[in-house]
Backbone bond lengths (Angstrom), bond angles and torsions (degrees), N, CA, C in turn:
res aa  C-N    CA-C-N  psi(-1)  N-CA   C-N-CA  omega(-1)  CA-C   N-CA-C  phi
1 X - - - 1.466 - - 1.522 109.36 -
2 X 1.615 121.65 129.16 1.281 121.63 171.04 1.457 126.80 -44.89
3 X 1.185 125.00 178.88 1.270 118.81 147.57 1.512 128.80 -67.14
4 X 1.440 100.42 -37.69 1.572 123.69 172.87 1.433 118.22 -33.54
5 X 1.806 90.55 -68.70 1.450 94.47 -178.25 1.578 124.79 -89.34
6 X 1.197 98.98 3.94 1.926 110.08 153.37 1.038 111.10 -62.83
7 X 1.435 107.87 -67.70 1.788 96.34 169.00 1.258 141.63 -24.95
8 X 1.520 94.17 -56.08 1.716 107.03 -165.37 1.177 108.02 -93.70
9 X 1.482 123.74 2.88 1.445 109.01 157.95 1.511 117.73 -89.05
10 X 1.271 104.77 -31.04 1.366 116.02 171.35 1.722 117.51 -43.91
11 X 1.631 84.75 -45.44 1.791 80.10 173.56 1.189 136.90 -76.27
12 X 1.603 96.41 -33.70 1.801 100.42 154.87 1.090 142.87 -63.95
13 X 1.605 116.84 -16.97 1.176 130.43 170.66 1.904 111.10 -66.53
14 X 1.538 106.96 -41.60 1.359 129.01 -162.24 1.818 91.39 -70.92
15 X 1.611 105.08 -58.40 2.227 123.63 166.63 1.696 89.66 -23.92
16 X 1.384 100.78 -77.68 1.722 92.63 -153.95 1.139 110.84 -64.00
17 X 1.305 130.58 -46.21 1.545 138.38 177.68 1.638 114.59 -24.66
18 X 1.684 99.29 -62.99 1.465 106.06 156.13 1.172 136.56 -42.41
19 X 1.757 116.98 -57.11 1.232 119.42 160.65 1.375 121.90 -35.67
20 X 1.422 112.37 -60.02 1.615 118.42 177.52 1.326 117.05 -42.91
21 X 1.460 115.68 -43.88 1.736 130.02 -176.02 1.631 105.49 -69.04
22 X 1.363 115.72 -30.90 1.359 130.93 178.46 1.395 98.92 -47.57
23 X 1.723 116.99 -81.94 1.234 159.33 -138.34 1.429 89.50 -81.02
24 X 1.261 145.27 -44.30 1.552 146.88 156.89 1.348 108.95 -43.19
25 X 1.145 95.28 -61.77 2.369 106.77 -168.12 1.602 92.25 -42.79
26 X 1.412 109.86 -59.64 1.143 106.67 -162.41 1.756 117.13 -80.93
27 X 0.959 125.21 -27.94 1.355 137.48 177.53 2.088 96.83 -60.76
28 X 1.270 106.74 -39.60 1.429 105.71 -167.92 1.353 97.20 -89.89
29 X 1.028 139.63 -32.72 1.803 142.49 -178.06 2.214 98.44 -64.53
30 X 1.452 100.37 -55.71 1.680 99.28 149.69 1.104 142.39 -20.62
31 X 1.087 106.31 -47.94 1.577 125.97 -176.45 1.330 128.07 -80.98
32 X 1.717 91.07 -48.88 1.728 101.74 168.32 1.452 119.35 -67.37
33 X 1.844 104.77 -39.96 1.337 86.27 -166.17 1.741 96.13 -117.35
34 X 0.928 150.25 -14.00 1.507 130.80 -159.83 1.477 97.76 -102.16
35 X 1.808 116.13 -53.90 1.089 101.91 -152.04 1.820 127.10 -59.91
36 X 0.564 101.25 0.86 1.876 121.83 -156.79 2.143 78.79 -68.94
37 X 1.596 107.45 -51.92 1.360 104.18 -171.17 1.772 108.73 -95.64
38 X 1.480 132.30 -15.98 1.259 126.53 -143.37 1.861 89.88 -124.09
39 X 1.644 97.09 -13.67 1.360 106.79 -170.73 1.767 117.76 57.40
40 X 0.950 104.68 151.94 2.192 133.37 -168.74 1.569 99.54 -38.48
41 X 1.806 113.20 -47.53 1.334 107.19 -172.69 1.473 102.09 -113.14
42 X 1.567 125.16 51.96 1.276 119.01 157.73 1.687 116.34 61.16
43 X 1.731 91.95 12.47 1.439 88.74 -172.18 1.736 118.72 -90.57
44 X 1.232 112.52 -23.20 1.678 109.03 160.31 1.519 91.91 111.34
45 X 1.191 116.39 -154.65 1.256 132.81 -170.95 1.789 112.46 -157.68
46 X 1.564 107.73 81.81 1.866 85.65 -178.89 1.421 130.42 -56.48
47 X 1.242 87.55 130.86 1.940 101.18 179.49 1.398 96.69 119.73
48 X 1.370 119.14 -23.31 2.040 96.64 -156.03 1.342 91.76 -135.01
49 X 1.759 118.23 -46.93 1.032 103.00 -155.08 2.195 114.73 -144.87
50 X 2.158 103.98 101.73 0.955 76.51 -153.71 1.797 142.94 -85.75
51 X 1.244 119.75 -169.03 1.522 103.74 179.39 1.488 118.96 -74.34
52 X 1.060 112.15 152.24 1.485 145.02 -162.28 2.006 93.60 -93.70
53 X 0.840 90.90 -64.74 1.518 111.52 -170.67 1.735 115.10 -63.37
54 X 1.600 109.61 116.42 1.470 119.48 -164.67 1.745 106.25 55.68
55 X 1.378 118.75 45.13 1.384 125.84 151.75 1.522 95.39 -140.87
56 X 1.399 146.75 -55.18 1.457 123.35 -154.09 1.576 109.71 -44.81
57 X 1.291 103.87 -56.32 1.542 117.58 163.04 1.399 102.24 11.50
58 X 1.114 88.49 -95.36 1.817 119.47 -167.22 1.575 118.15 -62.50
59 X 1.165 105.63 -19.61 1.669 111.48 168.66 1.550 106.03 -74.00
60 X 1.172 112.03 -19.51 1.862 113.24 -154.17 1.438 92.77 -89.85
61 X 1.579 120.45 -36.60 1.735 134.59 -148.18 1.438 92.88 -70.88
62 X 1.129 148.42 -29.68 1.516 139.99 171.42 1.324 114.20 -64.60
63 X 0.994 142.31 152.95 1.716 153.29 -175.47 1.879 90.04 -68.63
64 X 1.488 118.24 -55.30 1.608 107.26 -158.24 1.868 86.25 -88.41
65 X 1.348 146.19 24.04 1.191 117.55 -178.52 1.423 127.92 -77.95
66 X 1.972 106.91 -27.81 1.310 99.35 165.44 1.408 128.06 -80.04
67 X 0.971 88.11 18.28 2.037 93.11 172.99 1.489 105.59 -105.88
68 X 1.370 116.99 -19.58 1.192 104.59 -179.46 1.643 115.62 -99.42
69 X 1.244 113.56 -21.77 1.532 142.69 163.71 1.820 109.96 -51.87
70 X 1.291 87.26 -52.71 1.944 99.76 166.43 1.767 127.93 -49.60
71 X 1.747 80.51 -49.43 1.433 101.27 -174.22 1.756 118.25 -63.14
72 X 1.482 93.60 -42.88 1.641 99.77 172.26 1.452 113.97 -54.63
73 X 1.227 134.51 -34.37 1.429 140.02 -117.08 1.989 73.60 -102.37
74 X 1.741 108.28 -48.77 1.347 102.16 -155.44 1.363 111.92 -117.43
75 X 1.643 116.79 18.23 1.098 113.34 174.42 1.621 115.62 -139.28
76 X 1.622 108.57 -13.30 1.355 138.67 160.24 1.727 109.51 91.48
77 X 1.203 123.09 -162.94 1.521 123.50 -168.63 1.867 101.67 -145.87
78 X 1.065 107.95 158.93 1.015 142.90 -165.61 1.412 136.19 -170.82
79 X 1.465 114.48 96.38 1.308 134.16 174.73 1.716 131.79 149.05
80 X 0.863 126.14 -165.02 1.500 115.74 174.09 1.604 114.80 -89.44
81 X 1.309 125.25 137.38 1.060 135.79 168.87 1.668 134.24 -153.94
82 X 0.987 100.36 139.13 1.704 104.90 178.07 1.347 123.10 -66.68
83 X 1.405 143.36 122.71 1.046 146.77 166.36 1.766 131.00 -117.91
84 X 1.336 131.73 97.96 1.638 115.01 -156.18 0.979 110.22 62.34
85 X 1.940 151.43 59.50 1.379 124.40 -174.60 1.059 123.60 46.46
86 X 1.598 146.40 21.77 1.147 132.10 -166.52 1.854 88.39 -143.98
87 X 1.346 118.50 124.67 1.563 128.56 152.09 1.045 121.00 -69.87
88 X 1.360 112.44 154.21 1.441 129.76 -160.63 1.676 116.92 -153.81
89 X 0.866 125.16 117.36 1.617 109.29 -173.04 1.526 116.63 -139.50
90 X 0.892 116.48 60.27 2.116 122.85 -161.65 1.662 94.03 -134.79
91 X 1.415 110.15 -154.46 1.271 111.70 -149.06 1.432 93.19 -158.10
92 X 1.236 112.10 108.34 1.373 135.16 172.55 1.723 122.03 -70.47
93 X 1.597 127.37 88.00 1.731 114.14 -169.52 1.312 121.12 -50.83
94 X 0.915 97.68 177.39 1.877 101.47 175.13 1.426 98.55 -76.63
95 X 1.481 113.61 -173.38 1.091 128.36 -178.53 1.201 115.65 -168.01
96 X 1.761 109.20 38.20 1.575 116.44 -175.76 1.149 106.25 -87.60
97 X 1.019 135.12 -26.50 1.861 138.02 172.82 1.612 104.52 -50.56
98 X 1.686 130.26 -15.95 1.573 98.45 176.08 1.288 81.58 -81.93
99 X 1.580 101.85 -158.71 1.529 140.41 177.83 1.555 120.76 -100.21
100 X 1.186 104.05 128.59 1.647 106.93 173.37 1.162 134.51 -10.56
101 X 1.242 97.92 -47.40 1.813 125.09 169.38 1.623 131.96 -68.32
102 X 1.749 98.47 -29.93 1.599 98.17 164.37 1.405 116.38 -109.13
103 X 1.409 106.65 -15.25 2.008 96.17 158.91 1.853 110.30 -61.78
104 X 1.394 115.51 -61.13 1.106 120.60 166.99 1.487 114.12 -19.83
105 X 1.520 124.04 -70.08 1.517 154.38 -150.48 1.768 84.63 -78.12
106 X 0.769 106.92 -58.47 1.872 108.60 -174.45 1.722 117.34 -76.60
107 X 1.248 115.17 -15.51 1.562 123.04 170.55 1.492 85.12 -78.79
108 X 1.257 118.19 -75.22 1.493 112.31 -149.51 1.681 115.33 -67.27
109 X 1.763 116.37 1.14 1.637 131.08 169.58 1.750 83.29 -78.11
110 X 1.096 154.81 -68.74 1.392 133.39 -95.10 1.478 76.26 -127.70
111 X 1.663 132.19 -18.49 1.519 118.65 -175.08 1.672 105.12 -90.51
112 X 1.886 101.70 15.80 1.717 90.20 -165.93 1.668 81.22 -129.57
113 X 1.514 119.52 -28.72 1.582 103.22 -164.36 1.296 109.82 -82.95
114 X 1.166 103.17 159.53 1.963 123.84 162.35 1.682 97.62 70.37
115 X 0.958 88.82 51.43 1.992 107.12 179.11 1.855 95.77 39.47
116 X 0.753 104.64 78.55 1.406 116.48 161.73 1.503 109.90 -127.82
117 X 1.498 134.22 -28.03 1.427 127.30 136.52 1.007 141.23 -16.86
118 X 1.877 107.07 -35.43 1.353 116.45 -179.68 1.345 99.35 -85.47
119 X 1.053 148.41 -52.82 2.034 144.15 173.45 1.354 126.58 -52.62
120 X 1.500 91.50 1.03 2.046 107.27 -170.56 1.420 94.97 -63.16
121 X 1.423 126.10 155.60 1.598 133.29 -172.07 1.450 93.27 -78.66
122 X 1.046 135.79 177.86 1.093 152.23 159.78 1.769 119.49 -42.21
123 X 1.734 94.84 -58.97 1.248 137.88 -142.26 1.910 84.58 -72.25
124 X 1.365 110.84 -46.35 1.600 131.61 -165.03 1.674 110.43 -27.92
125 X 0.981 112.71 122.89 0.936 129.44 177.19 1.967 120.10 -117.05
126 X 1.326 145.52 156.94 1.048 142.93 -148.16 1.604 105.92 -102.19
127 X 1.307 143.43 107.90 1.226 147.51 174.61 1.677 100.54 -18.94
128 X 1.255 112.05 161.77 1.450 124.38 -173.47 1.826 97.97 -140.27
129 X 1.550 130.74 163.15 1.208 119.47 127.96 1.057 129.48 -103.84
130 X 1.117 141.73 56.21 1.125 168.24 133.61 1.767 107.60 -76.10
131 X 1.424 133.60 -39.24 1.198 155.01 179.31 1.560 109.80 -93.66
132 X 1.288 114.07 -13.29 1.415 114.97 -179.48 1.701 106.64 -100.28
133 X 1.411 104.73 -45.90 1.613 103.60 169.35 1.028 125.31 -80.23
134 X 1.686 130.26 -2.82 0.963 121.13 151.25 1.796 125.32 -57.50
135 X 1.191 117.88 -48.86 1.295 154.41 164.40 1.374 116.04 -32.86
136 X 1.509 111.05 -33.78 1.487 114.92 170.26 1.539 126.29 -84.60
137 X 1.471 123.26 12.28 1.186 143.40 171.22 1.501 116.22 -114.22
138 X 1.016 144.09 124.83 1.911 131.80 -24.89 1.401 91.83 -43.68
139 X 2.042 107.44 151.83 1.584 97.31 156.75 1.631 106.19 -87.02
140 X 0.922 112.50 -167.69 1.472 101.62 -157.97 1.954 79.62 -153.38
141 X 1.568 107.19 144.02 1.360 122.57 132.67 1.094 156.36 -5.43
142 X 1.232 151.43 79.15 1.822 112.16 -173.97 1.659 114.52 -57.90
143 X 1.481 107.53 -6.00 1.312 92.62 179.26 1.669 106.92 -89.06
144 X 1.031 98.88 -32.71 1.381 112.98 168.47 1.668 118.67 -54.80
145 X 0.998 107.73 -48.32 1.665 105.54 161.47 1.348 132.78 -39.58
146 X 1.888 91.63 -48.18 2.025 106.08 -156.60 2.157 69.38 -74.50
147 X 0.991 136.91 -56.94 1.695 124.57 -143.58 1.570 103.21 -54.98
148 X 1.684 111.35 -31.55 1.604 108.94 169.11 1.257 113.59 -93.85
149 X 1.064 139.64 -9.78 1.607 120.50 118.19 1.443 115.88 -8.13
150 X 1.278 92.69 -110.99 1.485 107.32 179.44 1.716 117.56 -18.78
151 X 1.161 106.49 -24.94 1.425 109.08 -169.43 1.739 123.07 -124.44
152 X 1.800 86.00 33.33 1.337 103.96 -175.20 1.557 92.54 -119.24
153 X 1.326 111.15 112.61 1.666 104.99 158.01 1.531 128.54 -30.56
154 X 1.165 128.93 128.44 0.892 133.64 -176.06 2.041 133.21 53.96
155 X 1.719 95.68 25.65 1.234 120.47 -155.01 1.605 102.87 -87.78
156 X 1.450 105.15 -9.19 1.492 122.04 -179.91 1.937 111.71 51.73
157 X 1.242 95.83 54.71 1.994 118.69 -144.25 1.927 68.17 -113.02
158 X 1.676 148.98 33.28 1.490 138.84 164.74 1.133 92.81 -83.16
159 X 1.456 116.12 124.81 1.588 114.38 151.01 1.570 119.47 -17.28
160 X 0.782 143.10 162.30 1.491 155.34 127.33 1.571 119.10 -100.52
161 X 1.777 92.18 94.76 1.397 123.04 170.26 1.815 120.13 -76.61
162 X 1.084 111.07 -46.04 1.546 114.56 -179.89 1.576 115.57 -36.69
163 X 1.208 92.40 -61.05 1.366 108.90 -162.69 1.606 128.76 -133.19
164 X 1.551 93.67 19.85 1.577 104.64 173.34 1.370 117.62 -69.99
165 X 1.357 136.36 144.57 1.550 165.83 -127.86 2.193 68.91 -93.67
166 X 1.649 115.78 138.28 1.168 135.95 -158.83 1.533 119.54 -149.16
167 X 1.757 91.80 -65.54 1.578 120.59 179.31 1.283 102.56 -62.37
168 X 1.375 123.05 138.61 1.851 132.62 166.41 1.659 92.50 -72.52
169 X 1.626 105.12 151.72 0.698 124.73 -173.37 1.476 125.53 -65.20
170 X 1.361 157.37 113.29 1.439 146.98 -172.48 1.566 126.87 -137.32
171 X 1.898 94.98 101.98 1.780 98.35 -174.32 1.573 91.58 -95.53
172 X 1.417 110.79 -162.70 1.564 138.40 160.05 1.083 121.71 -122.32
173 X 1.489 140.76 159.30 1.251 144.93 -132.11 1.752 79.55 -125.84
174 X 1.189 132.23 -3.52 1.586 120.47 170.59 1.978 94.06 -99.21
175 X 1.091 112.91 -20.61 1.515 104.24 -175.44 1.725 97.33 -85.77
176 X 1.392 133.13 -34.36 0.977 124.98 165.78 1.656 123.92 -40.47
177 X 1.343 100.79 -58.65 1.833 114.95 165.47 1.495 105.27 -37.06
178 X 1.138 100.56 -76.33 1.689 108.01 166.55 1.177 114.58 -9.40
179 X 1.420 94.80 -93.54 1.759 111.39 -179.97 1.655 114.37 -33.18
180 X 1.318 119.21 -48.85 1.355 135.02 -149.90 1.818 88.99 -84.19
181 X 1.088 133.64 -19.59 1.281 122.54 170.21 1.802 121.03 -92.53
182 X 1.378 93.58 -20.12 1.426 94.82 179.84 1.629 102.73 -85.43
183 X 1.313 122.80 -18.64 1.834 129.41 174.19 1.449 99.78 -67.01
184 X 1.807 122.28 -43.36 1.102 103.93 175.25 1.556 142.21 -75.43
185 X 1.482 89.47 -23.23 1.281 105.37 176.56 1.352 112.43 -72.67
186 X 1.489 134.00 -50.27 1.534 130.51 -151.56 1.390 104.79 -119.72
187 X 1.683 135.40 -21.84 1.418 149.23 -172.37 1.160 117.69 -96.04
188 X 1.579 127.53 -70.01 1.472 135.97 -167.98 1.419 119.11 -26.13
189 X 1.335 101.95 -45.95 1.907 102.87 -176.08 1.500 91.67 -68.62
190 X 1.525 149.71 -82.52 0.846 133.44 -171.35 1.925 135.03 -30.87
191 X 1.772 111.43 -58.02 1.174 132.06 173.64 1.742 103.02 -79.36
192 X 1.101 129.66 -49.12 1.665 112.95 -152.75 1.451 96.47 106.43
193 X 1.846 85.49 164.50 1.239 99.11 173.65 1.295 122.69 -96.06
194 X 1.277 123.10 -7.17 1.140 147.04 -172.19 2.080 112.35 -106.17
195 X 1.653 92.10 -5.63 1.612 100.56 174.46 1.403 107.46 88.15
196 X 0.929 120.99 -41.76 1.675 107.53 -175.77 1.907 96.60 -135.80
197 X 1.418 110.92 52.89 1.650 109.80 157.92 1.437 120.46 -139.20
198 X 1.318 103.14 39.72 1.583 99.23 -143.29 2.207 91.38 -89.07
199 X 1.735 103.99 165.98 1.311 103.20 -162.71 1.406 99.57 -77.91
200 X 1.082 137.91 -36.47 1.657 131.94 -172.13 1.499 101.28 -96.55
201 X 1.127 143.98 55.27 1.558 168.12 131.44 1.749 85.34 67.99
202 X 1.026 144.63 77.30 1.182 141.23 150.37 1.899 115.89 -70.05
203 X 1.139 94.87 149.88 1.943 84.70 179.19 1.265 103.91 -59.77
204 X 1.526 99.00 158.93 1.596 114.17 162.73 1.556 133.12 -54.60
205 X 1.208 140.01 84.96 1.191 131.68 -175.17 1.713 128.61 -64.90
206 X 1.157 119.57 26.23 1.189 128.31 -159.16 1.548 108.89 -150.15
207 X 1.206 117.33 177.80 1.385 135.88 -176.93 1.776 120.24 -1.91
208 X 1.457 142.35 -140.31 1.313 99.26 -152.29 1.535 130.97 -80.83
209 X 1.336 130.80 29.94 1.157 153.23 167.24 1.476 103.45 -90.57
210 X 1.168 129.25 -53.20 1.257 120.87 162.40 1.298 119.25 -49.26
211 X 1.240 114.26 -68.80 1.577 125.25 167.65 1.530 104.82 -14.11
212 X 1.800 101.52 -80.59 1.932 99.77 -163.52 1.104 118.06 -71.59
213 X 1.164 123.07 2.62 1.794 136.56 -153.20 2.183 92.63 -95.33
214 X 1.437 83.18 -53.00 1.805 94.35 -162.06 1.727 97.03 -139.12
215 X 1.080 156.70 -4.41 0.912 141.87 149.39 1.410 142.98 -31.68
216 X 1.662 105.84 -39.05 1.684 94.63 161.19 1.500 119.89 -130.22
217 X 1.617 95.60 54.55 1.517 93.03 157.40 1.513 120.88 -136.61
218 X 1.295 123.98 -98.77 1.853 109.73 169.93 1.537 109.78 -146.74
219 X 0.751 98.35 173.31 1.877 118.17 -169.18 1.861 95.03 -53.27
220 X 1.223 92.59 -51.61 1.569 91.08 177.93 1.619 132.42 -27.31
221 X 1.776 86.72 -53.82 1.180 104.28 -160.99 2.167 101.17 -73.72
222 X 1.043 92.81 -29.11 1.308 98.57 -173.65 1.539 111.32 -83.49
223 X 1.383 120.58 -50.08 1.628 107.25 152.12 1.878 120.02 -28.82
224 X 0.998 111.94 -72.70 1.673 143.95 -175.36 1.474 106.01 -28.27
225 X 1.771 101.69 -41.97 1.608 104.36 178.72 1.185 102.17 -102.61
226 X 1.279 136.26 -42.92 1.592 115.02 158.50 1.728 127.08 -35.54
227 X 1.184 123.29 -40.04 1.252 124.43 162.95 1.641 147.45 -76.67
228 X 1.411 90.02 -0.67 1.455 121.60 154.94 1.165 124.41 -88.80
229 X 1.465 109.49 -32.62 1.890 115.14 -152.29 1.813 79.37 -110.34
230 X 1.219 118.33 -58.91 1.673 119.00 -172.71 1.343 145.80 -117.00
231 X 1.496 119.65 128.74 2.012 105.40 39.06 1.462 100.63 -110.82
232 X 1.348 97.40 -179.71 1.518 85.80 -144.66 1.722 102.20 -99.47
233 X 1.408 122.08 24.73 1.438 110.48 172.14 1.838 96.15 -104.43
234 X 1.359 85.39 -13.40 2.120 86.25 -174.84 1.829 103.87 -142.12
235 X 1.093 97.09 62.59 1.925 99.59 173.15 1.467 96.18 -52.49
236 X 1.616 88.22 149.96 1.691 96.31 179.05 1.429 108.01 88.56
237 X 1.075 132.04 -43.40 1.028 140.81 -148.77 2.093 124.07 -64.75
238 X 1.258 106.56 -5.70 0.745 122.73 -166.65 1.797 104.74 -98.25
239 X 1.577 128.74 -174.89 1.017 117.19 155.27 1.462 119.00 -100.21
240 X 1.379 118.25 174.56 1.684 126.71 179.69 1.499 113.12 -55.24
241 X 1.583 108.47 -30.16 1.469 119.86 -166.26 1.598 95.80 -88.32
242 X 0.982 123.34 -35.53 1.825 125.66 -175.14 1.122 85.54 -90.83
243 X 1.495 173.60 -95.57 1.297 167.62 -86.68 2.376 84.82 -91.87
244 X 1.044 80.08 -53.37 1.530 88.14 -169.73 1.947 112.44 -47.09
245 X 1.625 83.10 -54.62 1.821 101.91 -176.05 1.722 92.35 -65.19
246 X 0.941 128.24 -50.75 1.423 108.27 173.68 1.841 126.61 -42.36
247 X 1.061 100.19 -70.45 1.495 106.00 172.53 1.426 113.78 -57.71
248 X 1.315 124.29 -16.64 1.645 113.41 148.11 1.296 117.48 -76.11
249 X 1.194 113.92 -24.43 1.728 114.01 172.11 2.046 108.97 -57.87
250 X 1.381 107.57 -40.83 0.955 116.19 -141.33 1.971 104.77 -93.13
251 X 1.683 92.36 -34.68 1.763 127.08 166.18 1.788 92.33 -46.37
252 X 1.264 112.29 -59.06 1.701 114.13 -160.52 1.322 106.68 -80.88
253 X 1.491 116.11 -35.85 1.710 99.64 172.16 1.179 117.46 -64.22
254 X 1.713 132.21 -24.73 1.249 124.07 163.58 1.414 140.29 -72.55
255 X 1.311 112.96 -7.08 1.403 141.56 176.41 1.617 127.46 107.61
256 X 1.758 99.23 13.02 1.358 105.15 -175.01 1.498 100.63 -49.62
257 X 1.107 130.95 158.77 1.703 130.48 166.49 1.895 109.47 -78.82
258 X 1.236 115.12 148.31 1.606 115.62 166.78 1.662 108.19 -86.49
259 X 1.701 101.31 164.75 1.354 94.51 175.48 1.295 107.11 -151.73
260 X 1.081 134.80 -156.91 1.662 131.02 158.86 1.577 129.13 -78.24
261 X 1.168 107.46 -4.28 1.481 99.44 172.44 1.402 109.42 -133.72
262 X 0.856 106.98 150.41 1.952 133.93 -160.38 1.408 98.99 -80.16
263 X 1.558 113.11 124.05 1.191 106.35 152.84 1.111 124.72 -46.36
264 X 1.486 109.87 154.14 1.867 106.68 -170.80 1.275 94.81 -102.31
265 X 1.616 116.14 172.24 1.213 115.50 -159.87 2.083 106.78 -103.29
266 X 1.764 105.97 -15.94 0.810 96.62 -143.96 1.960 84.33 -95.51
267 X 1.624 99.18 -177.63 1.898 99.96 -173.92 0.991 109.45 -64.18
268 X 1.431 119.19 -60.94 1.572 140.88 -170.07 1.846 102.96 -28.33
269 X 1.063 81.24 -64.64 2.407 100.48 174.79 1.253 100.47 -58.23
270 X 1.137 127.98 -40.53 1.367 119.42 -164.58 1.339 110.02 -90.41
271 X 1.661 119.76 -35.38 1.645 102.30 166.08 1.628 132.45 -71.21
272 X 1.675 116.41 -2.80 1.136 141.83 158.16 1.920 105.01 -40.77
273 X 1.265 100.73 -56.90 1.577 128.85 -155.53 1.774 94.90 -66.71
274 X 0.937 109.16 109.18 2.031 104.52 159.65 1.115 118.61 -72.87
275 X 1.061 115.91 161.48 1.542 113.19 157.48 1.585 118.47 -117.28
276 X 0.983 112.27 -2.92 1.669 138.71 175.70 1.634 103.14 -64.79
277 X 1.424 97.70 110.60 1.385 102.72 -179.39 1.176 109.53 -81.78
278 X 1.857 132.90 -178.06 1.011 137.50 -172.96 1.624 104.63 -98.24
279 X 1.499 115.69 163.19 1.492 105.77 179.67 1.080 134.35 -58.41
């Protein structure tokens, strides 16, 4: 063997190595923070939350998509939209608190996993941070985001009319009880008793964190991430009917009004449900 090609395997060995370290950073930045709502195989959640998987693709194929792909990642989304035939109408957070390096590291996991690599344009090239901090100047909106959405070719930024969240919201003051025992039992140490003091720093469940978090989209969406995220040594773990009485627990500490009929437990009802108050 030459010297030559000592070299140059050496360097390819050193190429992929990196790649691999790439493809980790971002696969593990995944894990912590998206999958809980977008789920492991990019598959989403119908009603609340949509798929990742055989759509990044197609967000990227426009000239402005990684700018608008960027923009979500660190300033979040807000509004109704179509994804695969499937509506969606909740509210995506920011995500400017990571670092350049794991928005970067996590764009370029989700434009390669669940064969979505294979639909990449030609043109595609690998996120940078250098390209991510550029990106954080204007800050931008989530409402401001979903409108360049909308104004991204092929950004799938159509309202979702069919079946967008409509119905006002309606728990009962016995599902509240409900709710309010299962907060004490499985939440409080995390949240507080007061919703946003809790001892192991859980988010605030209340007032305007509540508001921008879940405020203008549907019950769905806010069940959907409760049942991913809680509780959090056994997500899921609960039933449909207690997942429900919670988020009426949670509807009334914010000032939703009670009424006579019970939130329902199942998605379909619940993406009916807004959470978008009136003016």
């Amino acid at each position: 063997m030459t010297t030559a090609v000592a070299a140059a395997m050496v360097v390819a060995a050193a190429f992929s190595a990196h790649a691999q370290t790439g493809a980790n950073a971002g696969a593990g930045v995944y894990a912590a923070n998206c999958a809980a709502c977008h789920q492991a195989g990019g598959t989403g959640l119908a009603g609340a939350f949509p798929p990742l998987a055989g759509h990044v693709a197609d967000i990227l194929k426009p000239a402005d998509g990684r700018i608008y792909i960027g923009k979500v990642l660190l300033f979040g989304l807000e509004g109704a939209i179509t994804v695969n035939g499937g509506n969606y109408d909740g509210a995506m957070p920011s995500w400017q608190a990571l670092s350049d390096n794991d928005i970067a590291a996590v764009l370029n996991y989700v434009s390669n996993a669940w064969d979505n690599g294979k639909s990449l344009p030609p043109s595609f090239k690998p996120f940078t941070a250098d390209e991510i901090k550029a990106l954080r100047t204007p800050e931008l909106t989530s409402a401001a985001v979903y409108a360049l959405r909308a104004a991204t070719a092929g950004g799938g930024g159509s309202p979702a009319t069919a079946t967008a969240a409509t119905s006002p919201v309606s728990f009962t003051a016995d599902q509240v009880t409900h709710g309010s025992d299962i907060y004490v039992d499985r939440c409080v140490q995390c949240h507080g008793d007061t919703l946003d003091n809790g001892e192991f720093g859980g988010a605030p469940l209340n007032g305007s964190y509540f508001s921008k978090h879940w405020g203008g989209g549907s019950v769905a969406a806010l069940v959907a991430f409760m049942k991913a995220k809680m509780p959090p040594d056994r997500p899921g773990s609960l039933t449909d009917q207690s997942y429900a009485a919670l988020a009426a627990f949670l509807l009334d500490a914010n000032g939703y009004p009670k009424g006579d009929k019970e939130l329902p437990p199942d998605t379909p009802a619940q993406q009916a449900m807004s959470l978008k108050r009136g003016p």
